[in-house]
N, C-alpha and C positions, 0 to 999 in steps of 0.2 A: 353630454357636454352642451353647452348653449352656445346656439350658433349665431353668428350675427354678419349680416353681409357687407361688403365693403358700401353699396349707396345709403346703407344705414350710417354705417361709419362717416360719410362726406355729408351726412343730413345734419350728424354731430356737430358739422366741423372740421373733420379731420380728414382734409381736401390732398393732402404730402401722400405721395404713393409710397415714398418711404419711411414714414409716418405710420402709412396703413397698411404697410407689411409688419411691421417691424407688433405693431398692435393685434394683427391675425395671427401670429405666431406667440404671442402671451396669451392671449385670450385661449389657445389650444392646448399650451402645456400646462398651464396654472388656473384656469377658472371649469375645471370638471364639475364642481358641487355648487357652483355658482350660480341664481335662478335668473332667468333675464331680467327681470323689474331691477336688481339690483346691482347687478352687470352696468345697466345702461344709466344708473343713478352713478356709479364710479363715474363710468366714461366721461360724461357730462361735465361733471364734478373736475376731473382731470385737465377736459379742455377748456375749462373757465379760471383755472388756479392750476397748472401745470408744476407752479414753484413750491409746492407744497406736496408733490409725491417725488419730488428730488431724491431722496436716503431710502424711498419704499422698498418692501423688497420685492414686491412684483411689478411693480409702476415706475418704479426708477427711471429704466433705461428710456422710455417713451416720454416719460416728464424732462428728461436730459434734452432728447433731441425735438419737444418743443418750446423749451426754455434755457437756452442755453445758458444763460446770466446767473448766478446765484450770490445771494447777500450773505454771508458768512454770518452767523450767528454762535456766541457761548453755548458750550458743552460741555458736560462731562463724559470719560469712556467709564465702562465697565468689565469686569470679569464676571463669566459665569462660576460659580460654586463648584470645587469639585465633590464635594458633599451633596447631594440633593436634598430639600426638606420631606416631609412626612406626606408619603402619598398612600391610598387606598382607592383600587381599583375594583368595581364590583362587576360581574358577569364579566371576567377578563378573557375566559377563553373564547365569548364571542367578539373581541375586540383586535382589529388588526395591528399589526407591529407599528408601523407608521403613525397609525393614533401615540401608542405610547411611549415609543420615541417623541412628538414632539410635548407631552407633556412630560418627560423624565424632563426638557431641557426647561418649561416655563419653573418647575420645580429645582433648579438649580440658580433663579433669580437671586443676585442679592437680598431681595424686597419679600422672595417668597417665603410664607408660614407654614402653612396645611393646602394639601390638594387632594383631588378626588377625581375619579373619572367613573359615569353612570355608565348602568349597560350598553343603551344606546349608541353609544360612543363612536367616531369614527372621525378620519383624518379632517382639517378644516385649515383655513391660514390663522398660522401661529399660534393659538390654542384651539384644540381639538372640539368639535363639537360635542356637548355634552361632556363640559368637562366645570372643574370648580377650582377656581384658584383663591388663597385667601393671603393676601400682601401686609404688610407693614408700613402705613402712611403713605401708600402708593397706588394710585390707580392708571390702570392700563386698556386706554381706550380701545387696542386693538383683542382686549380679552373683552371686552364687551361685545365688539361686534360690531358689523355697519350696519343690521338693523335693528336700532337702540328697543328697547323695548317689546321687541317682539312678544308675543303674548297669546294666552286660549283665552277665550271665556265661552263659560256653558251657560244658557237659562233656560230654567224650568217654565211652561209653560202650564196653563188653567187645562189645557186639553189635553186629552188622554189617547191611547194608542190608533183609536178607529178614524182619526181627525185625519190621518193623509190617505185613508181609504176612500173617503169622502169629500178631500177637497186638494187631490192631490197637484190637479191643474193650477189652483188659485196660488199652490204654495212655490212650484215651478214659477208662473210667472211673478211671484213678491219678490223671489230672486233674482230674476232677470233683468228688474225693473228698481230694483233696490239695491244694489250692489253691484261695483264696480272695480277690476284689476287691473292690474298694467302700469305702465308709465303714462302712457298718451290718457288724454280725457280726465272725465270726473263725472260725481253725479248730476244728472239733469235739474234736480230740484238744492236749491242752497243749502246746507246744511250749518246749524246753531249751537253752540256748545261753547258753554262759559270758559273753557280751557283758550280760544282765540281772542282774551281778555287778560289772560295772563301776563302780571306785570314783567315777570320774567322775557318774554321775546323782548323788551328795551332793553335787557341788562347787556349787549354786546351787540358787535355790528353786526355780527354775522346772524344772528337770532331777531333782527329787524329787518335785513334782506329776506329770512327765510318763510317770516310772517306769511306771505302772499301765498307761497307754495303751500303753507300748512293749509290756509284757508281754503284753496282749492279742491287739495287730498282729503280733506275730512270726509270720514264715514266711508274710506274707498280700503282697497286690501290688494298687496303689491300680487305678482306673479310667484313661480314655482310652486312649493308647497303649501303656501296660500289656501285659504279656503274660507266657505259657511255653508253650513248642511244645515239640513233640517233631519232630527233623525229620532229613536224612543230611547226614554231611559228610563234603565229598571231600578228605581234606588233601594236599599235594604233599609232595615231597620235601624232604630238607632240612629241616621245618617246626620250631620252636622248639619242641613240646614232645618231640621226640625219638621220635616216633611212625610207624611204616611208611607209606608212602602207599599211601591206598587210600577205602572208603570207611564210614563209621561211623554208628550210631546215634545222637544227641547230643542232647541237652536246652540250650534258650536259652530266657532269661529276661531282660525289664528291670524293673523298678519300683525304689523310692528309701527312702526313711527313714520313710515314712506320715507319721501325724499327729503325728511326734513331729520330725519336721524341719519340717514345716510352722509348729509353735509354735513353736520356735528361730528360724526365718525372720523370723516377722512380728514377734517381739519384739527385738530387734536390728535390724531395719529401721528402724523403729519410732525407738529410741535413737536412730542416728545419724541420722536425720530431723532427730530433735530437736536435737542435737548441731553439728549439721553443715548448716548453711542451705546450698540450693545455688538458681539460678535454675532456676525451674518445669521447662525443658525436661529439668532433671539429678535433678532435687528427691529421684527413687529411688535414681540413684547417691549418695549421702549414704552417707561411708567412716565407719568407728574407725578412730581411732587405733593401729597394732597394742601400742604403750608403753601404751596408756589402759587401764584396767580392764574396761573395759565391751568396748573388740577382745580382751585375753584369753579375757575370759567367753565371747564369741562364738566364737575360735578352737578352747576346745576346746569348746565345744557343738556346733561343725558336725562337728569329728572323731569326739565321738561317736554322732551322729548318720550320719556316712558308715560307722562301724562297726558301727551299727546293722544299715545298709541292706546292706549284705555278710552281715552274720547273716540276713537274712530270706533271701537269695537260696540259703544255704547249706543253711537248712531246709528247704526247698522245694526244692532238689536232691536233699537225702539223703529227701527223704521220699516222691519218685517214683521213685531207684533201690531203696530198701528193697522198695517197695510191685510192683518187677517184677522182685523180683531178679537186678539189674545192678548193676555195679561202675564206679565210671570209671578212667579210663586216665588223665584229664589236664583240668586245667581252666583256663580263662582267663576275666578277670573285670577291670574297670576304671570306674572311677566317672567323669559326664562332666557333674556338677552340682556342682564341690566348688572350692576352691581349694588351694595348694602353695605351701609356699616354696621355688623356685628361682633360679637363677642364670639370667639374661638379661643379656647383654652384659658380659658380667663384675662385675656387681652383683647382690645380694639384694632376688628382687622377693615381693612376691605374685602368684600367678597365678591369675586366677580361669578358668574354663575352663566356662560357662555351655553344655551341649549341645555339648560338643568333648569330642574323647576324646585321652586323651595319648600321644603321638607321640615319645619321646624315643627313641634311635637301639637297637633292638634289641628294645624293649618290645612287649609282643605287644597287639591289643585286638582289640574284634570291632565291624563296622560293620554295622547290620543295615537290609534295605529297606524292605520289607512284609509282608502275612501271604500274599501272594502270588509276592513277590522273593526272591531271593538277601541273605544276610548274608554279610560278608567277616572270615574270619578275617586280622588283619593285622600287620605288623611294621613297627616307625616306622622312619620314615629319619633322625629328629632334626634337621628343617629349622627353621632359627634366624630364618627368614623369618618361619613360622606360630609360633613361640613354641614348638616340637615339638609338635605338636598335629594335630588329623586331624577330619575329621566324627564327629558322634557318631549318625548316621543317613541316612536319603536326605533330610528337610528336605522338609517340607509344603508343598505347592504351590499349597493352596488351604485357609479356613478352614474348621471342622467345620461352619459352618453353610451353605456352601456346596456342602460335598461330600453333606451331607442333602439340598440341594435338587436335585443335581444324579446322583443315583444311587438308582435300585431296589433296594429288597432279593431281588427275583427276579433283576436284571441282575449284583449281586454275587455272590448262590449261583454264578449261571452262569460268572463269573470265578474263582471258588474251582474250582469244577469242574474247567475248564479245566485249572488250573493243579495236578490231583489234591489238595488242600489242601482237609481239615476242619476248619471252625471251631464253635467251641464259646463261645455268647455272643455277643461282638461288637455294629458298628454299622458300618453305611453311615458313619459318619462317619468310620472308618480303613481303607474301604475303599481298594485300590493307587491308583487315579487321586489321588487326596488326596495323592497323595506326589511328589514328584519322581523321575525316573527316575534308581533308585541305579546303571548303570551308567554317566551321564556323570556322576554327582559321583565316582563313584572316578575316572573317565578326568581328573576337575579335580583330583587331589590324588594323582595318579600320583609324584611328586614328593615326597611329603611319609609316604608309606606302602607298602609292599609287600604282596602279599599272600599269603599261604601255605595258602589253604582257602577252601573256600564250600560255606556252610551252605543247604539248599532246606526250607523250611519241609513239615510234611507233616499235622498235627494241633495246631490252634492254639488254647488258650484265651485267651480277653480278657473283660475288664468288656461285660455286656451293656446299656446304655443306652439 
């Protein structure tokens, strides 16, 4: 669980002792899977616009008693379905109750069509992570997620396996020195990228306030799961990017839109909260309308914000091959926090794809384990079961506050070890046991993905916590 102390909390802002009780006791029963970077992007968020986590379901009561005022705004209520629509769960018996419970209830949406839940899988707020919903002219900011766009990408580098025997040092400090987590700070050197050109940040206020933040974050990657290694990859034959088999240097990277999808998240949740009355157990699934103003507004905030999140990753690629002079061959990259409008049974859905990576028949993605496992480079098979869809990771086996209570930082060096893997940062909280073991979730979704490479981690930076 992410801890956060109360003069963190008064640094916020949030100076009310009963204020900052009332916030210690949410933060401990509701943010277990929660990574700090993202945590302290809420919080933030919370005490600058408190009137917009009014209806939350986890933020309510703290938005209540620092806003007590409220502007009464049109609504509709809703019922949930006593019918659910068409779900298909894969690797279900590695999958806890609590996951499927809250997706039996996103599947009993008026709006819902087809759902899915990846092996992966495991409880989240309000859709499970690694799960796939697909709606009826309705998107649902809180099944996207607060970090819009979250995303891998891999590339192939010109050097081959003996390059970090021989320049293991150089490659440690490109990291160091080229990459940046957390909330606080940014890179030392500016970072350029035609996406802080985009006409789109004028189309609303809120995406003109948030310009400055993006500009800062660029090329940076939040905390928890977070990461870029530098590791080898074996690709086979045949492989889609049309490369020899053999084995290669590569650079993989996750992190998402920072605080600038975070602020799109919660304001558009927020809205249709308001908008969109649902009973308690749905209250976060609260869709737009994609016809209504306010689902536009959202629609393209979150594309710009997943175009964001592909410029950070691109930065942070070209500014670790620059810095060792290497070229890539080829890259692959896919966002597994976003939604799509596609075609599902022969109708236009939205698809949200919350921790699921897209799987349509040919499309390449990367599934990654641990900082001590195997990532999969992989080709969908376009199975109409999972919505084309795939895991978007091995899927957390146990919470961050458990896997602190339940691992040494001497016992994970000795794992890292093991496994020849430097980390750089980090926490016991994402050490390998915390994860499920990503060789039976591919063996659960053998079906739904092929794989054409695997990536062994070799030098890893992550947020240190």
């Amino acid at each position: 669980m992410t801890q956060i102390k109360l003069k963190e909390l008064s640094k916020l802002g949030f100076t009310d002792n009963q204020t900052r009780s009332l916030l210690v006791n949410t933060i401990a029963k509701h943010c277990k899977h929660t990574g700090r970077q993202e945590l302290l992007e809420i919080l933030s968020t919370l005490k600058a616009r408190p009137e917009q986590y009014r209806r939350h379901e986890v933020w309510g009561k703290v938005a209540v008693a620092l806003a007590p005022e409220e502007k009464e705004m049109s609504f509709k209520s809703f019922d949930l379905l006593t019918a659910a629509g068409q779900l298909h769960i894969f690797g279900a018996a590695g999958i806890e109750r609590s996951a499927k419970t809250q997706m039996e209830v996103a599947m009993s949406l008026p709006v819902a069509i087809q759902g899915a839940m990846m092996p992966d899988a495991h409880t989240g707020y309000g859709l499970p992570i690694g799960a796939v919903l697909a709606t009826e002219n309705a998107v649902i900011p809180y099944a996207v997620g607060v970090d819009i766009g979250c995303r891998m990408a891999l590339t192939i580098t010109d050097a081959g396996a003996g390059f970090l025997k021989q320049y293991a040092h150089q490659a440690k400090m490109a990291l160091k020195e080229h990459t940046h987590f957390g909330t606080e700070g940014h890179l030392e050197q500016k970072q350029e990228h035609a996406v802080l050109d985009d006409p789109r940040f004028g189309a609303t206020g809120l995406l003109k306030n948030l310009h400055g933040k993006a500009a800062k974050q660029l090329g940076s990657s939040g905390s928890g799961n977070h990461f870029v290694e530098f590791g080898l990859v074996e690709l086979y034959t045949q492989n889609s990017l049309a490369l020899p088999a053999g084995e290669y240097l590569a650079i993989l990277s996750h992190s998402g839109s920072r605080g600038l999808g975070a602020h799109i998240a919660m304001h558009y949740s927020k809205q249709a909260m308001d908008i969109c009355r649902l009973p308690s157990e749905a209250r976060s699934l609260a869709w737009l309308d994609m016809d209504s103003e306010a689902g536009q507004e959202y629609w393209l905030s979150m594309n710009l914000a997943g175009a964001y999140a592909k410029a950070c990753h691109d930065r942070i690629h070209a500014n670790l091959l620059r810095a060792l002079g290497l070229q890539s061959l080829g890259c692959v990259e896919n966002h597994h926090n976003f939604a799509w409008k596609e075609q599902v049974n022969g109708r236009e859905c939205i698809v949200h794809r919350k921790g699921a990576t897209p799987a349509h028949t040919g499309e390449t993605g990367i599934i990654p384990g641990s900082m001590t496992t195997p990532a999969f480079l992989v080709r969908g098979k376009g199975n109409d079961r999972a919505v084309n869809s795939a895991s978007h990771g091995a899927g957390r086996a146990m919470s961050r506050k458990k896997a602190k209570e339940s691992m040494t930082v001497s016992a994970m060096k000795k794992m890292l070890s093991n496994a020849g893997v430097t980390l750089i940062g980090g926490s016991v909280e994402e050490n390998t046991l915390a994860y499920k073991d990503i060789h039976k979730v591919m063996q659960a979704q053998q079906h739904l993905v092929e794989t054409e490479g695997i990536f062994m981690p070799r030098i890893v930076r992550m947020n240190k916590e």
